[in-house]
Backbone as CSV, one residue per row, in Angstrom:
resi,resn,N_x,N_y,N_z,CA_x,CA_y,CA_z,C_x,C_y,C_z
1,UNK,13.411,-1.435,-15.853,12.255,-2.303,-16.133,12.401,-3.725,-15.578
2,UNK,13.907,-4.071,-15.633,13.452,-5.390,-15.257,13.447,-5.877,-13.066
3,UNK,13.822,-4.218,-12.546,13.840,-4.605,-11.596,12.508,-4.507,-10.765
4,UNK,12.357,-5.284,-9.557,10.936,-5.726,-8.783,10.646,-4.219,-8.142
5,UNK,9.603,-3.514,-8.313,10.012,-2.566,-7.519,8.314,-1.605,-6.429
6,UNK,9.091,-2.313,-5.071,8.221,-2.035,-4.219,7.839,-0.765,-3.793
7,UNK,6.858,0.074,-3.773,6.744,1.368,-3.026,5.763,1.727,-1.791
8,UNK,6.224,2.543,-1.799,5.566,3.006,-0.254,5.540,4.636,-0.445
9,UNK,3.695,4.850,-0.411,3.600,6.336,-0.689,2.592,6.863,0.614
10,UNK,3.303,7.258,0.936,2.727,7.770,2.578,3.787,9.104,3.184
11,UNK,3.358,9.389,4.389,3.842,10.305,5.688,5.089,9.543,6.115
12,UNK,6.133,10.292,6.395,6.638,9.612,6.893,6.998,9.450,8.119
13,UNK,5.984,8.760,8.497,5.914,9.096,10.214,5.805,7.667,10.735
14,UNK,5.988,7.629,12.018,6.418,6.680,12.832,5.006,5.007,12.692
15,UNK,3.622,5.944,12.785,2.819,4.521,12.188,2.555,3.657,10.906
16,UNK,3.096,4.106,10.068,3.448,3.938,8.233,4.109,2.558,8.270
17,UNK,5.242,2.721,9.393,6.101,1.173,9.773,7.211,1.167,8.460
18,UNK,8.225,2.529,8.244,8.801,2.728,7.480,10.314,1.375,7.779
19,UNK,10.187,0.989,8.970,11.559,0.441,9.478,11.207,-0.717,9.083
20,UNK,10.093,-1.471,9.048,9.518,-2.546,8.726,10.100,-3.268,7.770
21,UNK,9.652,-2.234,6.632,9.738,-2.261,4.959,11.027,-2.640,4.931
22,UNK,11.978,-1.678,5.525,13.470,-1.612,5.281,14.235,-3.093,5.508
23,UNK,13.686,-3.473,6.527,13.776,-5.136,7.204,13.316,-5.830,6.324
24,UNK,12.224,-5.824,5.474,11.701,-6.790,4.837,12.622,-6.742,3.523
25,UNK,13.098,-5.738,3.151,14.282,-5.733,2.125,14.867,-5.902,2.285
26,UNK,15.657,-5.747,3.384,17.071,-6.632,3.998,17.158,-7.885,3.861
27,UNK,15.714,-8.890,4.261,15.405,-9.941,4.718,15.784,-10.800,3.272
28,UNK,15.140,-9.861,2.154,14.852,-10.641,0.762,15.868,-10.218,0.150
29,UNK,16.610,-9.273,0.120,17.486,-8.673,-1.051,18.605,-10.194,-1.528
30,UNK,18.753,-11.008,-0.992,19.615,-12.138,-1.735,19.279,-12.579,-2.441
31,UNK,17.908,-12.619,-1.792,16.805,-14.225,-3.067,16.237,-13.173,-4.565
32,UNK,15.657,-11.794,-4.491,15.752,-11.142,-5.395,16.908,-9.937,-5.245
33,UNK,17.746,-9.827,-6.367,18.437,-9.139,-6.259,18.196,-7.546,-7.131
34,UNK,17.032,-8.118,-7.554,16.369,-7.009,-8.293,15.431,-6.214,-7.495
35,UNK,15.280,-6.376,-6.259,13.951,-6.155,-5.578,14.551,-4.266,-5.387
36,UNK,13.411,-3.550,-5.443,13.920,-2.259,-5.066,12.735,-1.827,-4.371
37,UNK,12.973,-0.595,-3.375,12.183,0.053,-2.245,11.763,1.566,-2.597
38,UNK,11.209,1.531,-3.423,11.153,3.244,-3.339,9.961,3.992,-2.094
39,UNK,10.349,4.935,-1.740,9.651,5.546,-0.810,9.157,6.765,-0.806
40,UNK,8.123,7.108,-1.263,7.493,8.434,-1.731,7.043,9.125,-0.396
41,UNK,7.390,10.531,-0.088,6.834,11.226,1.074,7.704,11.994,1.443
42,UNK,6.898,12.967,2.125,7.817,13.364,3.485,6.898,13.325,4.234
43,UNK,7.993,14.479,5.627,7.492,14.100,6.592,8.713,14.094,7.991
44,UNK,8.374,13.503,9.523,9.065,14.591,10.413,10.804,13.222,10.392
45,UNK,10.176,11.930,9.906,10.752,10.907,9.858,12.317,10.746,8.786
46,UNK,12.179,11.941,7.238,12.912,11.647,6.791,14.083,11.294,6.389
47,UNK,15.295,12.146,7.581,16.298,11.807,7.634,16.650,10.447,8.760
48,UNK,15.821,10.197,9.633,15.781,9.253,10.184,15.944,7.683,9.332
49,UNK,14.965,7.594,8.472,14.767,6.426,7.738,15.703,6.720,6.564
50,UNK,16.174,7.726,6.078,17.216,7.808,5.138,18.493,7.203,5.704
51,UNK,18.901,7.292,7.357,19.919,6.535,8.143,19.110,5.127,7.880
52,UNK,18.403,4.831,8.335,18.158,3.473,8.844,18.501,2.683,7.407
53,UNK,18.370,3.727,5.988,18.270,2.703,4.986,19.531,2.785,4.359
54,UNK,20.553,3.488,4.643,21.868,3.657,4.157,22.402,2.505,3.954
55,UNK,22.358,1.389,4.987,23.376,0.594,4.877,22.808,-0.852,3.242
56,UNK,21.610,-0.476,3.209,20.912,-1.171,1.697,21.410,-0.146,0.039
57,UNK,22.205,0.863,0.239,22.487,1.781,-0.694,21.450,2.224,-1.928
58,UNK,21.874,1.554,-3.114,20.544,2.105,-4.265,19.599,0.832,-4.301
59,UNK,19.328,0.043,-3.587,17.968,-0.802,-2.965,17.004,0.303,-2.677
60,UNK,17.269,0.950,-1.801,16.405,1.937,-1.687,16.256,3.106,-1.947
61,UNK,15.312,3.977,-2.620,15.382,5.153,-3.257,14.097,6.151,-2.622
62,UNK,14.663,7.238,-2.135,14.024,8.289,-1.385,13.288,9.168,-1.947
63,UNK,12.263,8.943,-2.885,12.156,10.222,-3.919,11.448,11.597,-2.884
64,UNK,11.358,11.621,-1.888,10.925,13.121,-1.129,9.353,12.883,-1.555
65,UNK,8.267,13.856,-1.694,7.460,14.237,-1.634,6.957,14.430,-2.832
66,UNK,6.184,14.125,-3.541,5.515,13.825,-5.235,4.164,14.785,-5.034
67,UNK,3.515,15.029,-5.795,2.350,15.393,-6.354,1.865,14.533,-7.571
68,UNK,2.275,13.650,-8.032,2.568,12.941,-9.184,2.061,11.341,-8.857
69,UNK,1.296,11.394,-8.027,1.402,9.706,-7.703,0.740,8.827,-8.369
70,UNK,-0.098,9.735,-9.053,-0.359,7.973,-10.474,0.949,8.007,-11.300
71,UNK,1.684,9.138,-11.543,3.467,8.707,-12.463,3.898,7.544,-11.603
72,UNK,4.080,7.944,-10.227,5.253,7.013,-9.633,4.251,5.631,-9.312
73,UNK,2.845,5.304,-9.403,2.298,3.960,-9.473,2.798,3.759,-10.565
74,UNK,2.948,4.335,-11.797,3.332,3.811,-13.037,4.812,2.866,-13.269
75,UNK,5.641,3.388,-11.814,7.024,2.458,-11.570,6.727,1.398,-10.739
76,UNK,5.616,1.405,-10.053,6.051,0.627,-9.135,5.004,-0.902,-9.541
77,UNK,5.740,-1.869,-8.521,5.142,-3.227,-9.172,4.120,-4.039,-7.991
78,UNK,4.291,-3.156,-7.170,3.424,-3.526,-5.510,3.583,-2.145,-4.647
79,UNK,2.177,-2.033,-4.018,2.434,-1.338,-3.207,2.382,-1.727,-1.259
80,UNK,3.586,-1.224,-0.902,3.698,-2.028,0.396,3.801,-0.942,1.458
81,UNK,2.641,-1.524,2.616,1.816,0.082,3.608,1.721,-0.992,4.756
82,UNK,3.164,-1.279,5.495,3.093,-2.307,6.583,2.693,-1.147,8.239
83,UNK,1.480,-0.893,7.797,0.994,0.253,9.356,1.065,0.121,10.347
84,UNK,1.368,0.292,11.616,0.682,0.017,12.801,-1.048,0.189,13.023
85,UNK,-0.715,1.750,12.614,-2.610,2.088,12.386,-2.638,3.039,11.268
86,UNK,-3.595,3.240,10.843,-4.139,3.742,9.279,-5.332,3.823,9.262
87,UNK,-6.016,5.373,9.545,-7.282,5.410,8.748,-8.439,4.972,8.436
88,UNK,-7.794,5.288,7.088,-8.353,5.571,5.641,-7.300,5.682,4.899
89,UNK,-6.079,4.848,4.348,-5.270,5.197,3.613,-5.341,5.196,2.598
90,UNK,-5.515,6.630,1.706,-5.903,6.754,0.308,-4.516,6.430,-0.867
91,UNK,-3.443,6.307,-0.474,-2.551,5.749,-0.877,-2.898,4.240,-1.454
92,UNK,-3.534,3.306,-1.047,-4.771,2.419,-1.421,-5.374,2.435,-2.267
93,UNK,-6.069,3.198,-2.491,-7.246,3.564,-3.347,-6.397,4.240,-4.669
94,UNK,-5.378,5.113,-4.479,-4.599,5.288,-5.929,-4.124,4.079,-6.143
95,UNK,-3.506,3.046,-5.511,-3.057,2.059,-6.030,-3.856,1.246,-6.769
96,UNK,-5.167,0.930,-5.810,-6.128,-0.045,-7.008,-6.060,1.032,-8.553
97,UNK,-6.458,2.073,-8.335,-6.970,2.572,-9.121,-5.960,2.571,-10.419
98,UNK,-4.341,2.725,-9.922,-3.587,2.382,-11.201,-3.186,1.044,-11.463
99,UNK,-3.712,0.226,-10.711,-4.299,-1.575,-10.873,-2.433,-1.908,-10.453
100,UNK,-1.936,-1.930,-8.978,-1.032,-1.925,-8.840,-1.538,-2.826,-7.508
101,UNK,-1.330,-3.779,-7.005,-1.390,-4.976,-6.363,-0.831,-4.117,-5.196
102,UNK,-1.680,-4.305,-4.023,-1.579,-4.313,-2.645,-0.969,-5.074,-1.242
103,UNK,-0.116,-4.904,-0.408,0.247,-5.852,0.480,0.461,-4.749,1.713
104,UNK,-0.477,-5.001,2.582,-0.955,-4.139,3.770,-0.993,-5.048,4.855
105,UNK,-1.286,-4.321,6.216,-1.442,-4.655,7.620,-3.128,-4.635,7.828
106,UNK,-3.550,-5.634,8.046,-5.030,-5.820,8.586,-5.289,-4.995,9.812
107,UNK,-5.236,-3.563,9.680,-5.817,-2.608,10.508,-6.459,-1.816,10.119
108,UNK,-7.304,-1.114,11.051,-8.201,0.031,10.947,-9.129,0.267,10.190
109,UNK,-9.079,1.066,9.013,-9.909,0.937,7.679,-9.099,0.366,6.509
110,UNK,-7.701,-0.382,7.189,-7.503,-1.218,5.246,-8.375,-1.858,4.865
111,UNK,-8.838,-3.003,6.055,-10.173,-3.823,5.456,-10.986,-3.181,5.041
112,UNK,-11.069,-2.527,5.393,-12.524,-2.028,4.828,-12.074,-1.365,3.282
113,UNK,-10.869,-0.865,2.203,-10.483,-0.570,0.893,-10.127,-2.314,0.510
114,UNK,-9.290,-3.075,1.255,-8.151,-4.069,0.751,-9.338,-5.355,1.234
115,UNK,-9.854,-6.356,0.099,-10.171,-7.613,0.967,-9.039,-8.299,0.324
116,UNK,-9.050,-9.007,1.491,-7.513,-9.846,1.726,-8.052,-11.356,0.343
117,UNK,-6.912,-11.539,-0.313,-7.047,-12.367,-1.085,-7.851,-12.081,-2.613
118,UNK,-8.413,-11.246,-2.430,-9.563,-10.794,-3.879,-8.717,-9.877,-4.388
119,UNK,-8.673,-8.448,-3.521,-8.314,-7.103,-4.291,-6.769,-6.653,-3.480
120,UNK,-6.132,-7.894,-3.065,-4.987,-7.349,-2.416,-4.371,-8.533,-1.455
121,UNK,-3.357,-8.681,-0.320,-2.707,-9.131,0.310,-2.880,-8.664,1.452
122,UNK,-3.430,-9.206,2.989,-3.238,-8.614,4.318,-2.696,-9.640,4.799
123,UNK,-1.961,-8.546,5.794,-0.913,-9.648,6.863,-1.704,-8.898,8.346
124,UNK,-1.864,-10.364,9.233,-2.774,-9.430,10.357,-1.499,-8.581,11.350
125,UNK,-2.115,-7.671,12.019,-1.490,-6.917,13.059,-1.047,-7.140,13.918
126,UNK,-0.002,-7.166,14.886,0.934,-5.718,14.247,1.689,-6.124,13.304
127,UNK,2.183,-4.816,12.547,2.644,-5.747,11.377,4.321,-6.348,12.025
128,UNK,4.678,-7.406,11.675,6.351,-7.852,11.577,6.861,-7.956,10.307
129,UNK,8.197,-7.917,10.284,8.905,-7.771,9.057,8.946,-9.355,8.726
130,UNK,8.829,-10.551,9.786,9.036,-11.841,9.244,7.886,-12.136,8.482
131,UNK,6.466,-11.826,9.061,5.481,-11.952,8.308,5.420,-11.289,6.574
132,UNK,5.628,-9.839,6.281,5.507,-9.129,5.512,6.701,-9.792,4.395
133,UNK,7.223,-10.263,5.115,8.802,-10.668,3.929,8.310,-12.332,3.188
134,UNK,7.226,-13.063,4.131,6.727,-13.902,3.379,5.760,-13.836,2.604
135,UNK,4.939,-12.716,3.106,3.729,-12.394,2.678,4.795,-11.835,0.953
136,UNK,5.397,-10.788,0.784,5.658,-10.025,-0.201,6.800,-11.632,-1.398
137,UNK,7.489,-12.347,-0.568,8.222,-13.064,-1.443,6.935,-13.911,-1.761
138,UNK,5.883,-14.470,-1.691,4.734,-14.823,-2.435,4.489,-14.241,-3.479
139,UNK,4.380,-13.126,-3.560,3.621,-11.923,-4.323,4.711,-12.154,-5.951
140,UNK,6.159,-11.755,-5.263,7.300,-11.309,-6.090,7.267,-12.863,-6.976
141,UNK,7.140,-13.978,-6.499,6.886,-15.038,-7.169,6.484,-15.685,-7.940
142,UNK,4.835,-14.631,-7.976,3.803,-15.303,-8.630,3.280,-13.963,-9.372
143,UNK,3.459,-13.286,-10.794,3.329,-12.250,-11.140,1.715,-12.910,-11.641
144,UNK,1.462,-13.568,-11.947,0.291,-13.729,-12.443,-0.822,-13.507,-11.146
145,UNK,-0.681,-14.054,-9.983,-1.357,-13.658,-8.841,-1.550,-12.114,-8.751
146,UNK,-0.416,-11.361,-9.387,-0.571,-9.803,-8.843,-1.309,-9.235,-9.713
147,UNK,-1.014,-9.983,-11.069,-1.563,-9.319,-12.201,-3.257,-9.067,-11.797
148,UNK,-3.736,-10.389,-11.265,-4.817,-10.557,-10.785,-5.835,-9.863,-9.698
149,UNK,-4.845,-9.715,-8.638,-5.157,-9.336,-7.675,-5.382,-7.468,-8.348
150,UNK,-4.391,-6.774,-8.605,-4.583,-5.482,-9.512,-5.631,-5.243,-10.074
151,UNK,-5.972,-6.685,-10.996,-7.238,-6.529,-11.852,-8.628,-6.089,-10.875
152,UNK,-8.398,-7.388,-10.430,-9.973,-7.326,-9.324,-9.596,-5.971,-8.394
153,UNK,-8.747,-5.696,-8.168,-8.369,-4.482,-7.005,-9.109,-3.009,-7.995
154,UNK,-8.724,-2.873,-9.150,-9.145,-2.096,-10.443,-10.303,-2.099,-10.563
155,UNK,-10.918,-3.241,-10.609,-12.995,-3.342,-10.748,-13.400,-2.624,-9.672
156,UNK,-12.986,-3.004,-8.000,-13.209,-2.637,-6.811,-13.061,-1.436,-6.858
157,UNK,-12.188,-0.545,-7.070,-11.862,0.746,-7.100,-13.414,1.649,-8.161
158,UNK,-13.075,0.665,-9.513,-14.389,1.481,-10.445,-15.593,1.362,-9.506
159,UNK,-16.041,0.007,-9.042,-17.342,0.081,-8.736,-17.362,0.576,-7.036
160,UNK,-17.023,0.967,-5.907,-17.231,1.427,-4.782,-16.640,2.582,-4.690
161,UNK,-15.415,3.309,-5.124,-14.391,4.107,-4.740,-14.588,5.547,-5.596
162,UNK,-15.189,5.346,-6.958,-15.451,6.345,-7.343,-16.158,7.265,-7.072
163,UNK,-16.546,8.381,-8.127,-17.232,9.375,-7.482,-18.811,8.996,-7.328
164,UNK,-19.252,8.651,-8.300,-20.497,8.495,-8.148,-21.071,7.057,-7.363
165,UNK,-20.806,5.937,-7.325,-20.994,5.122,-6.270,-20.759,5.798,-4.941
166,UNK,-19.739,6.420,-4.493,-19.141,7.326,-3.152,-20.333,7.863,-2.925
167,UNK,-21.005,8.963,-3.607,-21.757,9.851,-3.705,-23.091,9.145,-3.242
168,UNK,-23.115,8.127,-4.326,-24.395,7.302,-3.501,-24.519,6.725,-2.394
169,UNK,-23.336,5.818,-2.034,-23.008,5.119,-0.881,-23.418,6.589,0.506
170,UNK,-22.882,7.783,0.343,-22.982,8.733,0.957,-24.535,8.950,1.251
171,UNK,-24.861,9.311,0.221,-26.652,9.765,0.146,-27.286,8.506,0.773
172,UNK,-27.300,7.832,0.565,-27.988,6.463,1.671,-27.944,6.663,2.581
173,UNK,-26.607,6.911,3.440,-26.674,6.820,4.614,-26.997,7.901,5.484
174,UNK,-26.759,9.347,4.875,-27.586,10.315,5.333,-28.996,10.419,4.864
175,UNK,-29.795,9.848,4.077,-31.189,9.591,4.438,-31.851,8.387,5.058
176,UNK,-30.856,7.298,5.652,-31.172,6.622,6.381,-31.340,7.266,7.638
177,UNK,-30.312,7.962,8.030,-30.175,9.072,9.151,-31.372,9.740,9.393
178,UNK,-31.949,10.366,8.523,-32.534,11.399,8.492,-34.238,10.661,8.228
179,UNK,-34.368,9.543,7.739,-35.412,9.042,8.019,-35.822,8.681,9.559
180,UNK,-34.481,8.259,10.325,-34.872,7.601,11.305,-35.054,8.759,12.716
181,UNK,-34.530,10.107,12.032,-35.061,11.391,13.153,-36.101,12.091,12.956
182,UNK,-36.520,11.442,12.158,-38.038,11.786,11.741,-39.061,11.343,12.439
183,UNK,-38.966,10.261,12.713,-40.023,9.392,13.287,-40.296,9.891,14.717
């Protein structure tokens, strides 16, 4: 409980920016010594990044592949998705949803789940580990900021992300469609 503990629930594949993360824990592990990395997934990457993270020992923890991922939001205290490119990362969207504070790469469709400063943290692209390690020792600093950011990230999730806003947001735009092949 009392340690900081960052996750990363994704593929583990080469655009996720698994080496990133690992750097950015390297970078910080003095100033928090509590800081921990867990890394949910598999994928073609895993023994790869299990080397790369050896030399950080129980800093970082490999849990393999979950079905369980609102349990393991329930450990974690940020979620950190430093991408090259991404989607639609629904890894996101469970996070607001278990009101777990965001710190992402300003690509693809994050903006469009994560606004930077309201419902989360973006660092612009590509991501670097110098950026992400300031961006995240902010975060680790200021628990009341995260608490916050979670909160509003939590409203965002109820009011756009669910089913029935989705559903609507959906139906609009296929009868906008469909009005305009009419004519």
């Amino acid at each position: 409980p009392e340690d900081l503990v960052v996750g990363m629930v994704s593929a583990l594949r080469p655009e996720k920016g698994h080496e990133i993360a690992l750097d950015v824990v390297r970078s910080l592990r003095d100033r928090y010594p509590r800081l921990r990395l867990l890394i949910v997934g598999g994928g073609t990457l895993a023994d790869q990044i299990a080397a790369q993270a050896a030399d950080l020992g129980d800093v970082v923890v490999m849990a393999g592949m979950r079905h369980d991922v609102m349990r393991v939001f329930d450990a974690v205290d940020l979620c950190l998705q430093p991408s090259r490119s991404d989607a639609f990362p629904t890894t996101l969207i469970e996070a607001m949803a278990a009101s777990v504070p965001v710190l992402a790469t300003a690509v693809d469709g994050i903006p469009e789940i994560i606004t930077d400063g309201e419902t989360g943290v973006l660092v612009p692209a590509p991501p670097r580990a110098e950026a992400f390690a300031e961006a995240l020792a902010a975060m680790l600093d200021d628990p009341d900021r995260r608490r916050q950011l979670a909160h509003a990230a939590r409203l965002d999730y109820q009011q756009r992300l669910t089913t029935r806003p989705w559903v609507a947001g959906t139906r609009t735009v296929y009868e906008s469609v469909l009005s305009q092949s009419t004519r």
